[in-house]
C-alpha positions in Angstrom: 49.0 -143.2 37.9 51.3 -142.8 35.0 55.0 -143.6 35.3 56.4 -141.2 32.9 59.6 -140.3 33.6 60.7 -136.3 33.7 64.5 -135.8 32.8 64.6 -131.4 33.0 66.5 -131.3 36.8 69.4 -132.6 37.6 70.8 -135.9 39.3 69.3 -138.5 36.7 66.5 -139.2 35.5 63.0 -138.3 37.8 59.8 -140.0 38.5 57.5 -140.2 41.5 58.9 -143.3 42.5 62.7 -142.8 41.7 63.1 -142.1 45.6 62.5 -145.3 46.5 66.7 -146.1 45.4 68.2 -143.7 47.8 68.2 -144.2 51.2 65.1 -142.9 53.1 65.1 -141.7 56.7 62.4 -141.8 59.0 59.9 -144.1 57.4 57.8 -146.7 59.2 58.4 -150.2 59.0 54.9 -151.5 58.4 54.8 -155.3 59.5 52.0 -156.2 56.2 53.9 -154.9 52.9 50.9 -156.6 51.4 48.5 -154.3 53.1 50.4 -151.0 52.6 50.2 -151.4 48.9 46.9 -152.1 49.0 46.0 -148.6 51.1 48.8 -146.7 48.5 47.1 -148.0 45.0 43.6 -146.6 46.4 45.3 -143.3 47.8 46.5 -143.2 44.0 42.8 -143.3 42.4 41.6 -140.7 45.5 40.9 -137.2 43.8 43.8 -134.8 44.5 42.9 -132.1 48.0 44.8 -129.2 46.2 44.6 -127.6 42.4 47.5 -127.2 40.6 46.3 -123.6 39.7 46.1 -122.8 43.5 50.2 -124.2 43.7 51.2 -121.9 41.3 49.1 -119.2 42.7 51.0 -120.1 46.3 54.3 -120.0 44.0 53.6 -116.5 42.7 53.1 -115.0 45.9 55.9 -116.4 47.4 57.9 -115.1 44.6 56.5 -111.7 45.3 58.0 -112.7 48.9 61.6 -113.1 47.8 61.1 -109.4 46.4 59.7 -108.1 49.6 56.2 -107.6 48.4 54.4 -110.1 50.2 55.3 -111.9 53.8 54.6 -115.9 54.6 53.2 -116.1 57.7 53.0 -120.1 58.6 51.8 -121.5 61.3 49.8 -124.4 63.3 49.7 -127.3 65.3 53.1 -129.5 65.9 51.4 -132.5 64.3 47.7 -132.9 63.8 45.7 -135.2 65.6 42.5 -137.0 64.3 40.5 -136.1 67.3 40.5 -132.2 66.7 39.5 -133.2 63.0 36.1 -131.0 64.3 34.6 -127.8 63.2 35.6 -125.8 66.3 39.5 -126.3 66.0 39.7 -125.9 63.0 37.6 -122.8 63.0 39.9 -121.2 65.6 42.9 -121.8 63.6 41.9 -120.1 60.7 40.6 -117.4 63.0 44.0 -116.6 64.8 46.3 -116.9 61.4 43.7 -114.4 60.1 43.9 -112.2 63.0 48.1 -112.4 63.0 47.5 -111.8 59.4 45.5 -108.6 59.9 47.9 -107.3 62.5 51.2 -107.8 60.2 49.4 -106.6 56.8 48.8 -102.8 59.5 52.4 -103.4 60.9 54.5 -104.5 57.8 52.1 -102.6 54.5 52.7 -105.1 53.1 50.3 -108.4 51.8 50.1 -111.3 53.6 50.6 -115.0 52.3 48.4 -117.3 54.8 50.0 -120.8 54.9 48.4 -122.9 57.3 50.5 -125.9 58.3 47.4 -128.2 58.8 45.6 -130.1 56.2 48.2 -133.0 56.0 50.3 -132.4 59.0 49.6 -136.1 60.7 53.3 -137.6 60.6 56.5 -136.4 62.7 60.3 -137.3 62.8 61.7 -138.7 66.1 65.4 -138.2 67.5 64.7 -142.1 68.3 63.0 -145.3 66.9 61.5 -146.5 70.3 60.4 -145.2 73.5 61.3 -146.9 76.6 58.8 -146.5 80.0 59.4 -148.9 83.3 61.7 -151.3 81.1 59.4 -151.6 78.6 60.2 -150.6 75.3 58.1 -149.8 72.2 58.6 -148.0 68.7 57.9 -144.3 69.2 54.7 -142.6 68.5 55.3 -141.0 65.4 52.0 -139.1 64.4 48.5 -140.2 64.1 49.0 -141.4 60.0 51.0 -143.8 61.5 50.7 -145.3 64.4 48.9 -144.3 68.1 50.1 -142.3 70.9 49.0 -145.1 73.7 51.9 -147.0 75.3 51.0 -150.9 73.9 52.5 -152.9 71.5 49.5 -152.5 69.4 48.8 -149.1 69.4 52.3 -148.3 68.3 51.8 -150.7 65.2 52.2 -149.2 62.2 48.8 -149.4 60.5 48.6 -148.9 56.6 45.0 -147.9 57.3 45.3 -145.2 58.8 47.6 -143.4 55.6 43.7 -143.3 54.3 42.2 -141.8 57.7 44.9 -139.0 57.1 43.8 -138.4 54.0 39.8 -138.2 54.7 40.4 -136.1 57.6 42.9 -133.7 55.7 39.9 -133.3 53.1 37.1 -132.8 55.4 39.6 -130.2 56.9 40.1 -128.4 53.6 36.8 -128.4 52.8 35.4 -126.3 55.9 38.1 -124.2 55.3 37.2 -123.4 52.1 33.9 -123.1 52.4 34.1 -120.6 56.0 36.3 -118.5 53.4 34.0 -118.5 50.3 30.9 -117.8 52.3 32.7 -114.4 53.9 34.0 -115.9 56.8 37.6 -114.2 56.3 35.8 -110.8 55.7 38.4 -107.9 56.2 35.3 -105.4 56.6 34.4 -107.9 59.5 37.5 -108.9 61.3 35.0 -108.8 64.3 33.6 -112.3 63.2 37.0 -113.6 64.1 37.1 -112.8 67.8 38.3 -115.8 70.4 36.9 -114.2 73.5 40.6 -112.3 73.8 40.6 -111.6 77.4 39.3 -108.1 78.5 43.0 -108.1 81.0 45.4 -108.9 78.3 47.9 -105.8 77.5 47.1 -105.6 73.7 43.6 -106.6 73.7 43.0 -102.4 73.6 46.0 -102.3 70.8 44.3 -105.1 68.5 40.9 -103.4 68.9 42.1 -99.9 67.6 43.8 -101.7 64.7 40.6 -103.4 63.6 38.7 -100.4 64.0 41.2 -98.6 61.8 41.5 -101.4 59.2 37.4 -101.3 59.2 37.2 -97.7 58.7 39.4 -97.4 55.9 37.7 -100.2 53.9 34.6 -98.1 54.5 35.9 -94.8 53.0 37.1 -96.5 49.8 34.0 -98.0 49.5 32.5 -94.8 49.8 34.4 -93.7 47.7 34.6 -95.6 45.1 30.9 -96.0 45.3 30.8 -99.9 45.1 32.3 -102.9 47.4 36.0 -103.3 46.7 36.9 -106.2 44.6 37.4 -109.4 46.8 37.5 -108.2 50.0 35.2 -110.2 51.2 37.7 -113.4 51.1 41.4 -114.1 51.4 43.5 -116.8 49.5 44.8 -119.1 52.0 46.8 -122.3 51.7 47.8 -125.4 53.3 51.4 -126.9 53.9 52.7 -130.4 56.1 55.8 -131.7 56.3 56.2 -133.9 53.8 57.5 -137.0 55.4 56.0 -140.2 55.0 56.7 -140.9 51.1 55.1 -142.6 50.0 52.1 -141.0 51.1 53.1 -138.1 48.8 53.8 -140.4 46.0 50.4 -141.7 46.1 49.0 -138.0 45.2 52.1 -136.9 43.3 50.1 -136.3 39.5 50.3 -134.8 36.2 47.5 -132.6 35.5 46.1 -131.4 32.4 47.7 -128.4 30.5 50.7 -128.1 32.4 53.8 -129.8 32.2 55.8 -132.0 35.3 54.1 -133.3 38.6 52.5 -132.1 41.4 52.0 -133.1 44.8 47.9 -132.6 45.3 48.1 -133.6 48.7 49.3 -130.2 49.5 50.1 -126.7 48.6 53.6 -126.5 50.3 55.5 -129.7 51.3 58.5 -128.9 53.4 61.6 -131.4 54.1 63.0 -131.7 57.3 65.9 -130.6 58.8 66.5 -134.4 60.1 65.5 -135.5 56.1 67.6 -133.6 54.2 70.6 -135.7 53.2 71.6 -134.6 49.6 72.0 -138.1 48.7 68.8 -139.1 50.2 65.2 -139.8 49.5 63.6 -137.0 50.1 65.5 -134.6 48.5 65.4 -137.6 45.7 61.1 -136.8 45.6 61.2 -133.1 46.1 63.7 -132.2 43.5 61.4 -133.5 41.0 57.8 -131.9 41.7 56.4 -128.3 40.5 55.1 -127.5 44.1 56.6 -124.1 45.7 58.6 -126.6 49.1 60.0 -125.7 52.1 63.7 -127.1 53.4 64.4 -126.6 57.1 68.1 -125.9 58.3 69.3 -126.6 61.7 72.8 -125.2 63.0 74.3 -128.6 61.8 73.9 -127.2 58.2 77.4 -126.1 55.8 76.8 -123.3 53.8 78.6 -125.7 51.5 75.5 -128.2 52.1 73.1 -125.4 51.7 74.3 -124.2 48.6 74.3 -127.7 46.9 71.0 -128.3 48.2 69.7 -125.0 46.9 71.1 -126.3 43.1 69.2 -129.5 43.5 65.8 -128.5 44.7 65.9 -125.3 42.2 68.2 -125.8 39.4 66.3 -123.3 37.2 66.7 -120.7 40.1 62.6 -119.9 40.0 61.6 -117.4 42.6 59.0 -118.9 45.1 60.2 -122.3 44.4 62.3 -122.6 47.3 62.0 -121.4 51.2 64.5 -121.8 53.4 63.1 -122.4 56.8 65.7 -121.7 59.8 65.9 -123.2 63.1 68.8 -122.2 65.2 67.8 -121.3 68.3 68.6 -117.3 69.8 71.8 -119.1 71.2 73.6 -120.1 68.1 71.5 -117.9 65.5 74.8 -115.5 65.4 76.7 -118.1 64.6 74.9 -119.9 62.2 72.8 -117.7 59.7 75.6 -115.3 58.3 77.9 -117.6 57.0 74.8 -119.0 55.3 73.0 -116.0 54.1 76.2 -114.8 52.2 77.0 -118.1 50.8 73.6 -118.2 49.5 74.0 -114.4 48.4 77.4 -115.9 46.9 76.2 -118.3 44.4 73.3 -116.0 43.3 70.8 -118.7 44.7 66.9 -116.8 44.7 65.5 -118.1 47.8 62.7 -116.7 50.4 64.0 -116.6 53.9 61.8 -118.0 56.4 62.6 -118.1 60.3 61.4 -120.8 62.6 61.9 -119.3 65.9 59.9 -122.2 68.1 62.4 -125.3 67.1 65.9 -123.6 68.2 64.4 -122.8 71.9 62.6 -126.0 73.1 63.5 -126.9 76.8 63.0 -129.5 79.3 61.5 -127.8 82.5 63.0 -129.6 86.0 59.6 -131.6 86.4 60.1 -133.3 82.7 58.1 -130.9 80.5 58.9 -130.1 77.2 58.2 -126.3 76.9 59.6 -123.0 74.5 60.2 -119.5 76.6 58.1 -116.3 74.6 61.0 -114.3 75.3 63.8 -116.5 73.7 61.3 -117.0 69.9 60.8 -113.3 70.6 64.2 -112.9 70.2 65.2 -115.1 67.8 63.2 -113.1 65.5 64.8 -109.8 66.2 67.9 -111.7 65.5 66.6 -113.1 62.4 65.4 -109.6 61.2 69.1 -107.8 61.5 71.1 -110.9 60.7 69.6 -110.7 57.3 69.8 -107.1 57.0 73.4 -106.5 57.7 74.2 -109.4 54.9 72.0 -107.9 52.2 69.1 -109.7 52.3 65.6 -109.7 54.3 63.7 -111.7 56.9 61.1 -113.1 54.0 58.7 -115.1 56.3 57.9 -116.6 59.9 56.8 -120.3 60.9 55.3 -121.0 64.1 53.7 -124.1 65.8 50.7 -122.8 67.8 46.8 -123.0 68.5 43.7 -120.7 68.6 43.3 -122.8 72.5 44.8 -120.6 75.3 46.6 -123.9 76.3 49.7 -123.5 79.0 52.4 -124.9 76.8 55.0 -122.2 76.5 56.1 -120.1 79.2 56.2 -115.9 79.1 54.3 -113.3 77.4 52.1 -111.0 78.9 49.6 -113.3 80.0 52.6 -114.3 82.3 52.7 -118.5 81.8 55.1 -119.8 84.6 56.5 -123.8 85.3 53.8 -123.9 87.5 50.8 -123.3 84.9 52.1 -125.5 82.5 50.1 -128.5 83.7 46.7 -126.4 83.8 46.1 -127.2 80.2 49.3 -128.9 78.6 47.5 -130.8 75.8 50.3 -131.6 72.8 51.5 -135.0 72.3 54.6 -133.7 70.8 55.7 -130.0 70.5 55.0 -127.0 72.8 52.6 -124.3 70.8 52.2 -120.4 71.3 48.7 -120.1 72.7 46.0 -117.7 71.6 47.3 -115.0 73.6 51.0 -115.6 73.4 50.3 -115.3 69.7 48.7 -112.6 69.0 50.9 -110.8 71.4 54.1 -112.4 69.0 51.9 -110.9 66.1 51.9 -107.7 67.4 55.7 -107.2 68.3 57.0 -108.7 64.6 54.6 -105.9 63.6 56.6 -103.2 65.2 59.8 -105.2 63.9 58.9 -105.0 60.2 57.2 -101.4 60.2 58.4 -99.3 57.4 58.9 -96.4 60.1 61.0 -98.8 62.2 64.5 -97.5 62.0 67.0 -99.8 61.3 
């Protein structure tokens, strides 16, 4: 890989490995240096998972976002594991971001970016380095890339090897995607194709039905009228985005390409940086202020508009729209607090950024037994917030990000389906975050619908 050094953004000069001077939070400490290099140089000679063309494809649309054109809808699992690396999972989450998809392009009129965050999304911060169970303590689990959720000394190893299992299964992953989509998987004349057995009870199973019957018999008249099939209907562009933590994992497929100037990650479409990675001063910022990818930067309450602003200078100095999303994660108790000051700080310093709200982070809770669960009602709201917080301050809600599965696992209470403490242990299956089930999200699909409608009085 070649070490030239770009010198057009700020800070110094830039390369793919310039991050490793700054302090760099939340990396493993792998006990074989030796070995980790090894698995890094052939991660390095491994063809790229992503084109540069399809980046700055992502990057257009997202730009089209900031203008209100388009809207990002992102979601997926918490972390990836390598067991649901299968055909089924992954079919199912392409088939519920489709069907959200469907349901906002009805609800908002407007076109739908489909980021997936899967592909990549194997690694996750912790609040704490080990984890401590009947006096025993261990380093903490922190995502299959890394080490292993079992409670032993070995299994929380940091392994080197499995930085290449990540990236075979994050291929194998892309591919089926891909090819579901090119052979008319994602069909909008046959949204039918995508159905997940939505059960006959649920109170919107009637009200998605009606809108795919509408969607379907529109297509039909302008084919009919038209006289021919319209022009790529038959397939969708969709992307993939994962947090990009582990650095230098993203070095490793950090490239130049032909024809186009700077470096881009190919691991990826969309990196994002953490809110618990995103010291100005630090390494991350360090690696994503020099890359051409379109990246994401999530802001907890904890966040200055001061901070924000600065940040915003760094990771887009040339003010590009679709470069930079900012992805908030308040919570619906201190979103009132937090995002205005923001917003017009941003709005301030004339900084051209796609808001993006995170509704899931904000609201986790601890439930009396010890489970870690989100309430449908409290992201629900947090969203409503979201929408008229950015309103009132001249700007608009850009985007939404949510963890969640195509499964109808019992992870988060509420909706209409009705989840309660006591059927959270039915089917509880993350290792890490609480997700919006199948039901919980297309019922959260069909509300923002109603909340960005065009007829929707403000």
């Amino acid at each position: 890989m070649s070490t030239t050094v770009q010198t057009a953004l700020p800070g110094g000069e830039w390369s793919p490995s310039s991050w490793q001077s700054r302090p760099a939070a939340q990396q493993p400490d792998y006990p074989d240096p030796a070995a980790l290099r090894r698995v890094l140089a052939q991660l390095s000679r491994l063809p790229p998972l992503v084109t540069s063309w399809e980046i700055e494809n992502l990057k257009r649309q997202l730009a089209d976002a900031t203008r209100g054109e388009r809207f990002l809808l992102q979601g997926g699992d918490c972390s990836e594991s390598f067991a649901d690396c299968e055909s089924g999972a992954i079919a199912s989450k392409l088939k519920i971001l489709l069907q959200m998809s469907l349901v906002l392009v009805q609800g908002s009129k407007k076109r739908i970016i489909r980021l997936g965050r899967f592909a990549g999304q194997y690694a996750k911060p912790r609040s704490v380095n080990t984890e401590t169970h009947d006096g025993i303590s261990l380093p903490s689990y922190r995502g299959d890339m890394i080490n292993h959720a079992g409670f032993t000394a070995e299994d929380r190893r940091p392994d080197p090897e499995l930085l290449l299992r990540a990236y075979e299964r994050s291929a194998l992953t892309i591919n089926f995607i891909r090819s579901l989509i090119e052979g008319g998987f994602a069909d909008l004349r046959h949204p039918e194709y995508w159905d997940l057995g939505f059960v006959a009870g649920s109170a919107h199973a009637a009200e998605y039905t009606r809108m795919v019957e509408t969607i379907g018999e529109s297509l039909r008249f302008m084919e009919t009228l038209t006289g021919g099939v319209l022009a790529d209907i038959n397939r969708v562009d969709f992307f993939t985005s994962h947090e990009g933590l582990h650095l230098a994992y993203e070095q490793a497929q950090t490239r130049q390409v032909p024809h186009r100037t700077g470096w881009y990650n190919l691991s990826t479409h969309f990196p994002w940086i953490g809110d618990r990675t995103r010291a100005l001063e630090g390494a991350h910022i360090e690696y994503f202020r020099g890359i051409a990818n379109p990246i994401g930067l999530k802001i907890g309450p904890s966040i200055t508009p001061e901070q924000l602003v600065a940040l915003a200078g760094v990771l887009n100095p040339q003010n590009e729209p679709g470069r930079l999303t900012l992805i908030h994660r308040f919570g619906v108790d201190r979103i009132e607090r937090c995002l205005p000051p923001l917003v017009t700080a941003i709005n301030r310093a004339g900084r051209c950024v796609l808001w993006c709200c995170d509704p899931m982070h904000g609201n986790t809770e601890t439930t009396r037994s010890g489970i870690k669960t989100r309430r449908f009602e409290k992201i629900l709201q947090e969203l409503e917030a979201a929408c008229r917080i950015l309103q009132d301050c001249g700007a608009h809600l850009g985007g939404v990000h949510f963890e969640l599965t195509g499964d109808n696992v019992t992870e988060c209470l509420g909706g209409a389906s009705g989840v309660t403490e006591a059927d959270l242990t039915r089917d509880y299956r993350t290792a890490l975050d609480p997700r919006l089930n199948y039901e919980q999200s297309m019922e959260m699909a069909l509300l923002l619908a109603r909340l960005l409608s065009p007829r929707r009085k403000p």
